[in-house]
C-alpha positions as CSV (number, residue, x, y, z in Angstrom):
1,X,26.8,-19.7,13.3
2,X,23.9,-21.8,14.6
3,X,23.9,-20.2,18.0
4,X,23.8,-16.6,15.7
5,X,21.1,-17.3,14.0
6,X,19.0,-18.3,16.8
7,X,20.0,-15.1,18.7
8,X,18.7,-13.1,15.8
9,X,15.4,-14.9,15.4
10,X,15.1,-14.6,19.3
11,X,15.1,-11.2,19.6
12,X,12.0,-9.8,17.1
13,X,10.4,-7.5,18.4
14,X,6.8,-6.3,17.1
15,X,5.5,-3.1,16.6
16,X,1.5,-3.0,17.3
17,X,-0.5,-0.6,15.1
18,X,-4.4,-0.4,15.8
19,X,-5.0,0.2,12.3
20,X,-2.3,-1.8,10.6
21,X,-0.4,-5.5,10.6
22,X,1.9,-5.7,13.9
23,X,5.7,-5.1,11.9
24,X,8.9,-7.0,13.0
25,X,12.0,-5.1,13.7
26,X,15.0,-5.6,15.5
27,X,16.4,-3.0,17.7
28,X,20.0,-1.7,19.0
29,X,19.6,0.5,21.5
30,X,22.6,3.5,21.5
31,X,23.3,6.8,21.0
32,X,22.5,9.0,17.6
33,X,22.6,9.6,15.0
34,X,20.5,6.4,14.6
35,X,20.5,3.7,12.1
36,X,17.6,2.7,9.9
37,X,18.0,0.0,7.5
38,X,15.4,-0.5,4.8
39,X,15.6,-3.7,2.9
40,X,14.8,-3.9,-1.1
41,X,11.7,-5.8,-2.3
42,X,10.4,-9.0,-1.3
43,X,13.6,-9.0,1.3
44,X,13.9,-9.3,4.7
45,X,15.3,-7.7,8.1
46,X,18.5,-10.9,8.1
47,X,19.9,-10.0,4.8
48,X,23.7,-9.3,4.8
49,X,23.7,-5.8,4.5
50,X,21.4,-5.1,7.6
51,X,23.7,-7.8,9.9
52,X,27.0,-6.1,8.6
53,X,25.5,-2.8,9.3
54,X,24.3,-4.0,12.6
55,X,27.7,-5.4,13.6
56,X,29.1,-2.1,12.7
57,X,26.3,0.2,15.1
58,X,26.8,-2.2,17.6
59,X,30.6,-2.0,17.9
60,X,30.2,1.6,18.1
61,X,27.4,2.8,20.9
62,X,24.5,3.7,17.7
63,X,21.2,2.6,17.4
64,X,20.4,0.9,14.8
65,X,17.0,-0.5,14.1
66,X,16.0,-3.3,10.9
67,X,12.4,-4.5,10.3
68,X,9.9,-6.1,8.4
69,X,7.9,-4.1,5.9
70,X,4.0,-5.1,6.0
71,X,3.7,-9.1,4.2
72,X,7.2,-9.7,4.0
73,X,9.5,-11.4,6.5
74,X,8.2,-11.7,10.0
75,X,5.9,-9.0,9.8
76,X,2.2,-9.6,9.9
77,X,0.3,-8.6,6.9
78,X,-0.5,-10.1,3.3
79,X,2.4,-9.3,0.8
80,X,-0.5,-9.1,-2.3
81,X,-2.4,-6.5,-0.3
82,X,0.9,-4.4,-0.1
83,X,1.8,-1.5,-2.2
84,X,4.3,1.3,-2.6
85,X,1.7,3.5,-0.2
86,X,1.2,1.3,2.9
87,X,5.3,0.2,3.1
88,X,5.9,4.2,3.3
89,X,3.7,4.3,6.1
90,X,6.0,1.4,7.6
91,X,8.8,3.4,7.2
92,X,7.4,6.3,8.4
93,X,5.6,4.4,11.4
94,X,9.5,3.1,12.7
95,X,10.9,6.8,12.2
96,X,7.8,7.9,14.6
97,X,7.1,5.2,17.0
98,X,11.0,3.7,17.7
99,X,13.3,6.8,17.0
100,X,14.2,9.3,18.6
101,X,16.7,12.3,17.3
102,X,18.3,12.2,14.0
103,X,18.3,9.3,12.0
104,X,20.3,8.0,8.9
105,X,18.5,5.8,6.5
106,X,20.2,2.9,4.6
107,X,17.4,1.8,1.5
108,X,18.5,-1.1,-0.2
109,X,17.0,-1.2,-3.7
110,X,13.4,-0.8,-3.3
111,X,14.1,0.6,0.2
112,X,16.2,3.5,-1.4
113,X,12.9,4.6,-3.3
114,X,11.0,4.5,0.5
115,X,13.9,6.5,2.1
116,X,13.0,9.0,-0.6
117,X,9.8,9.5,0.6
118,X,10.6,9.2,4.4
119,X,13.1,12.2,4.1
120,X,10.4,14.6,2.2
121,X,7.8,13.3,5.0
122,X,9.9,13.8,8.0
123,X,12.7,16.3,7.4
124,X,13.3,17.2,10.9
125,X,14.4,13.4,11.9
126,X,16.0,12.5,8.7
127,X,19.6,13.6,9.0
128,X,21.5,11.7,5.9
129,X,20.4,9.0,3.2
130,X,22.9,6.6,2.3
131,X,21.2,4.5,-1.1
132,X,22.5,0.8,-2.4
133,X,21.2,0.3,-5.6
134,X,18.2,2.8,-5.2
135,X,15.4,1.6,-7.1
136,X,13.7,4.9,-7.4
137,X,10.3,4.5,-9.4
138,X,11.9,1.7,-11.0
139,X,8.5,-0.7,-11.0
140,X,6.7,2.3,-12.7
141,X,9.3,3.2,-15.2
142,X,10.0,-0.6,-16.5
143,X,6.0,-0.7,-16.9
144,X,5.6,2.2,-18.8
145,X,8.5,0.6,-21.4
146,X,6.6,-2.5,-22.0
147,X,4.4,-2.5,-25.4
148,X,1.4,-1.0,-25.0
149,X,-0.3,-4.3,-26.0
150,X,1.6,-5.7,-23.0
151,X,0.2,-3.2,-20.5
152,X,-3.2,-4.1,-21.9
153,X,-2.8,-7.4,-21.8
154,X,-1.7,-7.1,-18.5
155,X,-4.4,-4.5,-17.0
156,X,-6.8,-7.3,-18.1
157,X,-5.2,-10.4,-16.3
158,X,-4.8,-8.0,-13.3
159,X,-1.4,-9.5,-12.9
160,X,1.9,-8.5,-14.3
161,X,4.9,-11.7,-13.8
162,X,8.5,-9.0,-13.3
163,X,11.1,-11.2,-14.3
164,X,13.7,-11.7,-11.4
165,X,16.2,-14.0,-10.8
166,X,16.4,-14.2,-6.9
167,X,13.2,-16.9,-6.8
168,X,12.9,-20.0,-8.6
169,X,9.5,-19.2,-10.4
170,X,12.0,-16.4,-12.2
171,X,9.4,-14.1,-11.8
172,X,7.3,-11.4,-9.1
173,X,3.8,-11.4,-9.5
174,X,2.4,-7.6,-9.6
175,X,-1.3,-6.4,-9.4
176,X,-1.8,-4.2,-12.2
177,X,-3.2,-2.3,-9.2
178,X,-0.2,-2.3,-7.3
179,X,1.2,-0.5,-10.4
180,X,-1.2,2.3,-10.6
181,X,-0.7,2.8,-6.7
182,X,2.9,3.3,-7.6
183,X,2.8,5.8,-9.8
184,X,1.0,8.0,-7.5
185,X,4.9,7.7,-5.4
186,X,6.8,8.2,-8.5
187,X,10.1,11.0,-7.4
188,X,12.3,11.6,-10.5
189,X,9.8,13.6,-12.8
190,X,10.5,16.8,-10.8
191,X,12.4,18.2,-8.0
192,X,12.9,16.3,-4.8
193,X,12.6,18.5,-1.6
194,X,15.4,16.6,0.2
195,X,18.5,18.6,1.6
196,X,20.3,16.4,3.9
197,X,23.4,14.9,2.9
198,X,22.9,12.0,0.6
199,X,25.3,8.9,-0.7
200,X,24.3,6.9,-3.1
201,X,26.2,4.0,-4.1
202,X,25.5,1.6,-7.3
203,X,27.1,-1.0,-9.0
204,X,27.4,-0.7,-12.6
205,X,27.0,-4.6,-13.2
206,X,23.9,-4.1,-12.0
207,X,21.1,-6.1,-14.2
208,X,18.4,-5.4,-12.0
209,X,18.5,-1.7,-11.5
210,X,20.3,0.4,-13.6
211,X,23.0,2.8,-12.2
212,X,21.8,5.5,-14.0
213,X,18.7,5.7,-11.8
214,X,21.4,7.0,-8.7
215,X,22.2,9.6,-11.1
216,X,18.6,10.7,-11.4
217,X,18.0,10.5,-7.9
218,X,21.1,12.7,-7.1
219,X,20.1,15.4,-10.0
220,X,16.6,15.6,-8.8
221,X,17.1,16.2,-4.9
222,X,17.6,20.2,-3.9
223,X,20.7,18.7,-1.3
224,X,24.2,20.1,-2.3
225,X,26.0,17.6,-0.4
226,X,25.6,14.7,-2.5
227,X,28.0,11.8,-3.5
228,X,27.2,8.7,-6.3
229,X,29.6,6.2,-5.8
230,X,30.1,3.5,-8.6
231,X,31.2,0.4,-8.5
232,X,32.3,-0.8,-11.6
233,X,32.0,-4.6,-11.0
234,X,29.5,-4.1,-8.5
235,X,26.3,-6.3,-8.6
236,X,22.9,-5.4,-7.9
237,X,23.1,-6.8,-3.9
238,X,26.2,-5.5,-3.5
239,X,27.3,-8.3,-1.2
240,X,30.6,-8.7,-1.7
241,X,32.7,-8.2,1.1
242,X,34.1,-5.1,-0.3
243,X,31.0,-4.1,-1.1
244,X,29.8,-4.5,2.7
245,X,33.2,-2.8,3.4
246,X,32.0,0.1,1.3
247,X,28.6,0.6,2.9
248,X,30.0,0.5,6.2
249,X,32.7,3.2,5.7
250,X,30.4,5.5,4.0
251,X,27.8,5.1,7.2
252,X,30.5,5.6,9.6
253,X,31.5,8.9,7.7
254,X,28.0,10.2,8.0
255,X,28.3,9.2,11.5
256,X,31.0,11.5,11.8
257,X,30.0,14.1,9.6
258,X,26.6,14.8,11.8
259,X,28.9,14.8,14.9
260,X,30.9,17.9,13.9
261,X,27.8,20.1,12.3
């Protein structure tokens, strides 16, 4: 395991933007479709889905590319500077700079919003969307449910402490202005000009993000071919090895589905 680890953290390459923080990605070079995995909020490029789904390209000639978004991981940046806005530009600045041909998208989570907006940004390049937990305008729409003294109270600290349970402060600290950024990327108030296939796959144990929202998501998009899978025990990581077993399998079907059209 040791001797993995270090070959993972050996390889990083950097992506060098003259206007923006260098990002961290790790690169599989192979035939297409390609494989883009984006990883949920305040995660990184080594979680387990990205290293299964890794494995998986590998073993089978596809690229497959994982990175950094801007202030998280490896990449350069500063994460309270971040918002919804400058992480779709990451997205869109792998599509553009290390792809080429069609790509399918993994979005984990937070990741699953940004694949959103990278398919309505680059159509021609974005040939499926597979979604884990899609946390479309999720941020926003927990917001807007607090009290409206809350949302005062929190426009006047400037910060807003989510409640999580993956750090030990048990909470994310927000801007109040990374908020009002987001809602300028919110998807699921009207139709979403996406028409590749899509698979969306969501636990229903999920406490985190609820299932539902994959329902939204696959109402709202103008693609027929669209699939929500639910996991009734499923978590919100969906890290279990059937889990991982899932993801894989529904990639690979892509895989094969682009290859015949």
């Amino acid at each position: 395991l040791f001797l993995l680890v270090c070959r993972r953290k050996s390889s990083v390459s950097f992506l060098t933007r003259p206007d923006r923080p260098n990002l961290a990605y790790h690169k599989l070079k192979g035939r297409n479709p390609g494989v883009i995995f984006l990883p949920g909020f305040n995660s990184n490029m080594n979680g387990q889905k990205a290293t299964a789904l890794e494995d998986f390209c590998s073993s089978l000639g596809h690229a497959f590319i994982r990175f950094d978004y801007t202030g998280c991981g490896s990449s350069n940046g500063n994460l309270e500077e971040c918002t919804i806005g400058k992480w779709r530009k990451d997205v869109l600045s792998v599509l553009d700079e290390l792809t080429d041909g069609p790509q399918i998208l993994v979005g984990s989570s937070l990741g699953g919003w940004l694949m959103l907006h990278a398919a309505i940004a680059r159509p021609d390049k974005v040939a499926a969307l597979v979604g884990v937990a899609v946390a479309a305008d999720h941020l926003v729409t927990t917001f807007r449910r607090l009290s409206i003294e809350a949302q005062k109270e929190i426009e006047e600290k400037g910060e807003w402490k989510f409640p999580t349970k993956y750090n030990e402060e048990g909470y994310y600290s927000l801007t109040y202005d990374f908020i009002r950024e987001a809602e300028n990327h919110c998807v699921l108030n009207s139709p979403i000009p996406i028409t590749c296939p899509i698979r969306l796959i969501h636990g229903m144990k999920d406490d985190d993000v609820p299932w539902q929202i994959s329902m939204q998501v696959a109402d709202r998009v103008l693609s027929k071919d669209v699939d929500v899978i639910l996991r009734k025990t499923g978590q919100h990581r969906m890290s279990e090895k059937e889990d991982t077993k899932l993801l894989v399998n529904t990639v690979d079907d892509l895989i094969d589905k682009l290859a015949t059209l």
